[in-house]
N, C-alpha and C positions, 0 to 999 in steps of 0.2 A: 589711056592712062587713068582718067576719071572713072572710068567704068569699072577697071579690074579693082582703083584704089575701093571704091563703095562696095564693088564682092566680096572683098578680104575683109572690110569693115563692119558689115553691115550683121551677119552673124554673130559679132561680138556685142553688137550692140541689141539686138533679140536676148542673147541671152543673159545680158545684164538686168532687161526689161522685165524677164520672167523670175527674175528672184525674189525672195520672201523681202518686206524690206529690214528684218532684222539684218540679215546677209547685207543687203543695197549697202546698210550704212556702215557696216564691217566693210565691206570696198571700200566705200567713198574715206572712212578714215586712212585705207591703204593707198588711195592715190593722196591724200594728202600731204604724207610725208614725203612720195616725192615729189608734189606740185612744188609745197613749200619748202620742204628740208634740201628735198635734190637737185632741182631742177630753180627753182626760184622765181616761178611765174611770174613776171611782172611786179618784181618786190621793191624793187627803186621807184618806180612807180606807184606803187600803195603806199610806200613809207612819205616819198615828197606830198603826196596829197594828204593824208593825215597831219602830215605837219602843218600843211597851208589849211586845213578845213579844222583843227583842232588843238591851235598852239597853247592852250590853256592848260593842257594835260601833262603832264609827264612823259618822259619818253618810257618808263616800264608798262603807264597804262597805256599806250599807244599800240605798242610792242603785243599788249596783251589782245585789244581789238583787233589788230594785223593778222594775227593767229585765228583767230576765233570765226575771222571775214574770210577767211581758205579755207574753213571747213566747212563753212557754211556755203562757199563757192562751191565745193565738192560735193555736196547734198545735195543743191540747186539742180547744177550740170547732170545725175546723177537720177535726181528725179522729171527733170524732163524725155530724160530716155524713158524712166520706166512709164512714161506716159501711152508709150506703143502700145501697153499690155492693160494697163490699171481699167478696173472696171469703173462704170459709171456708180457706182453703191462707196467702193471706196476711195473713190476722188472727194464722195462729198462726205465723206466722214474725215478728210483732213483738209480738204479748202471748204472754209465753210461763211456766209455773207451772213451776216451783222443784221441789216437790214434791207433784203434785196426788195421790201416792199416800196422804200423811196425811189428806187430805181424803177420800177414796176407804174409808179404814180406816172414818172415822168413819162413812160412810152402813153398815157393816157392820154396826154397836151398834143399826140400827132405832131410832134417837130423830132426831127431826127438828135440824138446825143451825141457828142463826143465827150470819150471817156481819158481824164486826165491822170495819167500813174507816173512811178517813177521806177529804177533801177534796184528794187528794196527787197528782202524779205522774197517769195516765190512770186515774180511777176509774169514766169509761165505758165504756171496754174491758173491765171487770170481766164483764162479760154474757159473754164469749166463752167463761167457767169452764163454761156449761152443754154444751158440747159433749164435757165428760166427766164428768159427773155424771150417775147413774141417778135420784135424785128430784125432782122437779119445782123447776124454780129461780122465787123471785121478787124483782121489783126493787121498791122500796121509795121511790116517788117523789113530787113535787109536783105533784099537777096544774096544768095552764095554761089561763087564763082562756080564752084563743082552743082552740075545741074543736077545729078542724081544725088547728092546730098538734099539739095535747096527741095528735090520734089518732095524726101524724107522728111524734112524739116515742116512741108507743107502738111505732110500724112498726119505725122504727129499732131500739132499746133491745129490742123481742121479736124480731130476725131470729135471733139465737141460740138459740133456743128458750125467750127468757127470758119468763115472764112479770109483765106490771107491776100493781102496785097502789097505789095514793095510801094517805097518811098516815092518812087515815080511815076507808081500808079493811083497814088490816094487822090490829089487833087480832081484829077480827070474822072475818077470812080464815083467819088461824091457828086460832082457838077451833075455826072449822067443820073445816079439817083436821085438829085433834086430838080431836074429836069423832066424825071417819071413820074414824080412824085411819090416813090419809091424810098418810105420810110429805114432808115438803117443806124447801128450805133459802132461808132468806129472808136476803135483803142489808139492813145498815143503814149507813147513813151517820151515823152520830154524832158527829161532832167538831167540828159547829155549835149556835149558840144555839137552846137551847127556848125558846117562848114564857115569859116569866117568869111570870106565874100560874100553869102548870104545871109548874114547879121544885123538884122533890123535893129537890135534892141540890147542894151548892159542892161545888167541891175547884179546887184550883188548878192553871191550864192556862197553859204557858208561864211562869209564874212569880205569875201574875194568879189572884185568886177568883174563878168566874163560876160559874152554873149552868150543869147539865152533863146531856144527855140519860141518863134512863136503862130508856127502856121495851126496848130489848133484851135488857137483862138482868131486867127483872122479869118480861117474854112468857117468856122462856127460863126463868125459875124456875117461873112460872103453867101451862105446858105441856110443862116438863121435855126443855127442848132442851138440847142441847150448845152450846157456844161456841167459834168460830175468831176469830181477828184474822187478816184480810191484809194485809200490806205489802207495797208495792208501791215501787220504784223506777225511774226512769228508766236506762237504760244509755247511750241516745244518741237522736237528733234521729227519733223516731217506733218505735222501741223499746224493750220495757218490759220487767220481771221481777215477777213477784208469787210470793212464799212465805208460806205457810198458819204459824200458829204458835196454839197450843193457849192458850185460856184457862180454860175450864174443862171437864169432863168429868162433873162433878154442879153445876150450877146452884145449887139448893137446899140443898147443905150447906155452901155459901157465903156469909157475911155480907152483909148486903146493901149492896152501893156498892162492896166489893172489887172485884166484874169491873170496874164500871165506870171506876172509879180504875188497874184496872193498863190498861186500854185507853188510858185519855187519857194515862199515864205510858207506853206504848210508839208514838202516834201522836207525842209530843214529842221522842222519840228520833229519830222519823222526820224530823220539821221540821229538827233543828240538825244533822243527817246531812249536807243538800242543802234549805233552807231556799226555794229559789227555786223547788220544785217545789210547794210550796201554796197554797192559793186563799184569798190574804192580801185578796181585795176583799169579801171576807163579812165584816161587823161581826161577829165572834167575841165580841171585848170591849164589846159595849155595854150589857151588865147587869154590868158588873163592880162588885168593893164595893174 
């Protein structure tokens, strides 16, 4: 059943890949009205978290980021397919680094990175960082139950030379390259909920207590990496900006929950920046106290 679902699918998704993206984004408005109009993706769920991450607003301009956060869903989704096709020339004429020289500085220090992001603006396009970095990049992902999706998913997200790892494989990956001494920079996505039995750490995000990942920062102190945070913004309708910004440079002679807390304190700056650029359909708040 896995196999015939990804035959029937997989076609659709080539040829969505191979559209102009004037076309891409003519779709992507036509799934929008029925993500949002018809169907209602996850809209109780967006609506409760704006309210709990932004009660200062009005409900018309709530209303109006809601919207705005589905089309911008729909781009995302939208342009990670057409990532199957998109040439290396024009990936980097719409995700384009700020300064990928401070990045560049730190591969110099020979300590491996971890790179801190959040759920924002194109945080799939992030993989296209590898085409100027010299140690080995990896992506830091969920596996999918349908294994011929999860290997597509793999195709896609490694065309940049990235390579991916599930959540259950990061710890063990890192130990073995710091054990080769085998330099590498691993992506993490932190700015969604951990399983609450594995909850090390509150601090409050948006204004709310929840638990708060923090195995990037304890990998990074256990294996003595360095630490980035990227931000990434949108400029305009399928182009993006991301600048690298320095969180720590000794790990270890940092309290512990410091990196983690000033990350979730600069991913919040991010949100009330341009608020409709985040992936408000993730229960964020649902261990909250």
């Amino acid at each position: 059943m896995q196999l015939l679902l990804y035959i029937v699918v997989y076609p659709i998704l080539w040829f969505i890949s191979i559209l102009p993206f004037k076309l891409l984004y003519f779709f992507s408005d036509c799934v929008f009205v029925v993500i949002y109009h018809i169907i209602g993706y996850r809209k109780k769920t967006v609506r409760e978290n704006l309210q709990l991450a932004l009660p200062n607003l009005s409900n018309d301009e709530r209303l109006l980021i809601e919207k705005k956060s589905y089309r911008h869903l729909c781009d995302m989704f939208l342009e990670m397919i057409k990532t199957m096709s998109i040439s290396r020339e024009e990936m980097e004429k719409r995700f384009k680094f700020t300064n990928i020289d401070l990045y560049q500085d730190f591969e110099k220090k020979q300590k491996s990175i971890a790179i801190m992001i959040a759920h924002y603006a194109s945080y799939e396009w992030v993989i296209s960082m590898n085409q100027h970095i010299g140690f080995e990049g990896y992506a830091i992902y969920k596996r999918l139950n349908n294994r011929y999706f999860d290997k597509l998913v793999r195709d896609i997200r490694s065309k940049f030379k990235a390579t991916l790892i599930s959540t259950k494989e990061t710890a063990p990956t890192i130990e073995l390259n710091y054990t080769n001494k085998k330099l590498g920079v691993y992506g993490f996505a932190s700015d969604q909920s951990p399983i609450i039995h594995a909850a090390f750490h509150w601090n409050k995000f948006m204004g709310i207590e929840v638990p708060v990942h923090t195995g990037a920062e304890m990998l990074s102190k256990k294996f003595d990496m360095n630490i980035l945070f990227l931000k990434t913004k949108k400029t305009k309708r399928g182009h993006y900006e991301a600048t690298f910004e320095i969180l720590s440079e000794n790990a270890r002679e940092i309290p512990d929950y410091q990196i983690t807390d000033d990350f979730i304190s600069r991913v919040e700056k991010q949100i009330y920046e341009a608020p409709e650029f985040y992936l408000w359909t993730h229960n964020r708040w649902k261990h909250k106290r």
